[in-house]
C-alpha positions, 0 to 999 in steps of 0.5 A: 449612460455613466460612468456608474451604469451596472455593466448589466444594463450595458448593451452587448457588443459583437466585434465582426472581423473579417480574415484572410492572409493576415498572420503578421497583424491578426492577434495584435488586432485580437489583443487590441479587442480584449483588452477593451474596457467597456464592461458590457458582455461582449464576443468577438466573431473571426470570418476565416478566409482560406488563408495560406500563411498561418492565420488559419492556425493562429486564430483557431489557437486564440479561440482554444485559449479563449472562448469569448473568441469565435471561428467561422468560415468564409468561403469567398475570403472576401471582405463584404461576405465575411462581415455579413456571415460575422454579423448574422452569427452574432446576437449583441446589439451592437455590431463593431466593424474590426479590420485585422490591419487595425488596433483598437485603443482601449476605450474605442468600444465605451465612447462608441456606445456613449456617443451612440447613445447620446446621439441616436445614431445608426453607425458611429466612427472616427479616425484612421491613424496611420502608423508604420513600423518602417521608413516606407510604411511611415511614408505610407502613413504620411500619405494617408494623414495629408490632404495631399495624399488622399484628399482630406477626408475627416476619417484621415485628418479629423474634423467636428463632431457630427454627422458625416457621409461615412466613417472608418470601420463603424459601430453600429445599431444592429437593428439598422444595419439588419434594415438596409440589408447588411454590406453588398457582397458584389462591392470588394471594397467601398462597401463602407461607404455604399452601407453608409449611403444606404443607412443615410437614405432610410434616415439613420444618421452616420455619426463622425467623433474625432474621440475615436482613433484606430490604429491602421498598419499599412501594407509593408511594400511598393507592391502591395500598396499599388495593387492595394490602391488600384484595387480601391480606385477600381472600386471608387470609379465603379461606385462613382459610376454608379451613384455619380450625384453621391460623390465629392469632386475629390474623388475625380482629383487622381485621375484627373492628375494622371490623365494630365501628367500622361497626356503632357508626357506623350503630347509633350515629346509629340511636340519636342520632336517637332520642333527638333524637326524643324516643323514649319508653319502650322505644325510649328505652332503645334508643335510649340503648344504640345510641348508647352503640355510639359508643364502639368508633369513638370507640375506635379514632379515640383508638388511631390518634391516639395511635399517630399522634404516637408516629410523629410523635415517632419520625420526624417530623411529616409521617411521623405525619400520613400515618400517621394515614391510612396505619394506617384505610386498611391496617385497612378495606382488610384487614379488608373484603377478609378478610370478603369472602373469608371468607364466599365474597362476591366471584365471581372471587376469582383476578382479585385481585392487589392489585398 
């Protein structure tokens, strides 16, 4: 494939989106879509869920203006169901997963195909960047881009080129994703990872480039981050559970550091109050290494002020600020929501969405 190859022979491609309660961001995701200059034929399937603020409105005005743009109903409204009714209502041979949360660069679906092409791979992706319109959503997209915030994955920070355990969104080769089955419609969220481990295991290669970069929006508040993130904790434990010996240590980093920082708190003011009432003997030494515990919160407060005004130097005081916020919340709302669904503790797991 060149530069020069007629757009005749050129594969074409089905941008699968799924949509639900997404007024603010859908056309923009849209827009990002049609303006891609690949010059392949292409089409563009919307998995409507059943919106209430307007989305259901704006995508059916988008797809009268232009045809390309398809409309079908996803009943569940959940994200695996309306990728999978998106991808069996199209034809092309390439299957690109769209968030509406997200914005295509212009060359996205050209340097997939190329790097498909080049590569023999299953599924090709690369990076999520962040950017906010706000202090709070700069200080959201601050966490997404550093270690520090959710691991240092090379979907968030970048890396080499090659294959890799999954990518962000995918482009994919619909004869693959049609061989394992599609996503897992029991899985709300993780489902990238769990179709990628699948695609994986029948031998497909899942190809990262740090050539391909999407915008991501994060959400706008504090609520909606921590029900987001709980919600994918709640899923990452559950699939931890599930393929234990497929997961990296640093998924287990936020739970640790909030069994931690909770267990120092309520040990440490065990043992502060001992000491204030004059414990003796045996239950002084108890009391002494209980409220040495004070040292994992005491910790962890010292690694979020210091990464805090690193934000703050970078990209303004008010950014840093939230970001002090931002980073306790994304730990605590991951890290619980991961305990929980690791050892089995919620009754309807499914009902979580986080969005």
């Amino acid at each position: 494939m060149t530069p020069n190859t007629p757009a005749s022979s050129l594969p074409g491609v089905s941008y699968v989106m799924p949509v639900l309660n997404e007024v603010t961001h859908v056309e923009a995701a849209i827009d990002s879509l049609l303006s891609q200059d690949y010059r392949g034929p292409f089409d563009v399937i919307v998995a409507l869920g059943p919106s209430i603020d307007g989305t259901t409105e704006l995508v059916e005005r988008l797809s009268r203006v232009d045809p390309r743009i398809q409309v079908i109903d996803n009943p569940t409204g959940s994200t695996p169901s309306g990728l999978n009714v998106a991808i069996n209502a199209s034809h092309n041979p390439i299957v690109v997963r769209v968030d509406a949360h997200s914005v295509l660069p212009s060359d996205y679906t050209r340097i997939a195909v190329e790097t498909m092409a080049r590569t023999n791979a299953a599924n090709v992706g690369g990076i999520m960047q962040a950017e906010g319109t706000t202090p709070f959503e700069d200080a959201v997209a601050a966490a997404y881009g550093s270690a520090i915030g959710l691991g240092g994955g090379q979907h968030h920070l970048g890396g080499e080129e090659g294959p890799a355990e999954t990518v962000y969104l995918g482009v994919f080769r619909r004869e693959w994703i049609k061989r394992v089955g599609l996503f897992n419609e029991e899985i709300r969220r993780g489902q990238d990872w769990e179709l990628n481990r699948r695609l994986r295991e029948a031998g497909g290669v899942v190809w990262f480039t740090p050539k391909l970069t999407v915008t991501y929006r994060p959400r706008p508040s504090l609520e909606k981050l921590a029900r987001q993130f709980f919600s994918t904790g709640m899923w990452r434990g559950d699939l931890a559970r599930r393929f234990f010996s497929s997961n990296a240590l640093k998924y287990f980093a936020p739970p640790v550091a909030v069994l931690s920082v909770a267990l120092g708190l309520l040990l440490g003011c065990f043992g502060y109050f001992g000491l204030v009432g004059n414990a003796q003997g045996p239950a002084l030494v108890i009391s002494w290494i209980f409220t040495a515990l004070f040292i994992f919160p005491v910790l962890y407060l010292l690694l979020v002020v210091v990464a805090s005004i690193g934000i703050a130097a970078r990209r303004g005081i008010r950014t840093g600020a939230w970001f002090l916020v931002v980073l306790p919340c994304i730990h605590f709302s991951w890290g619980t929501g991961f305990i929980l669904g690791f050892l089995k503790l919620t009754s309807n797991i499914t009902a979580h969405t986080g969005r």
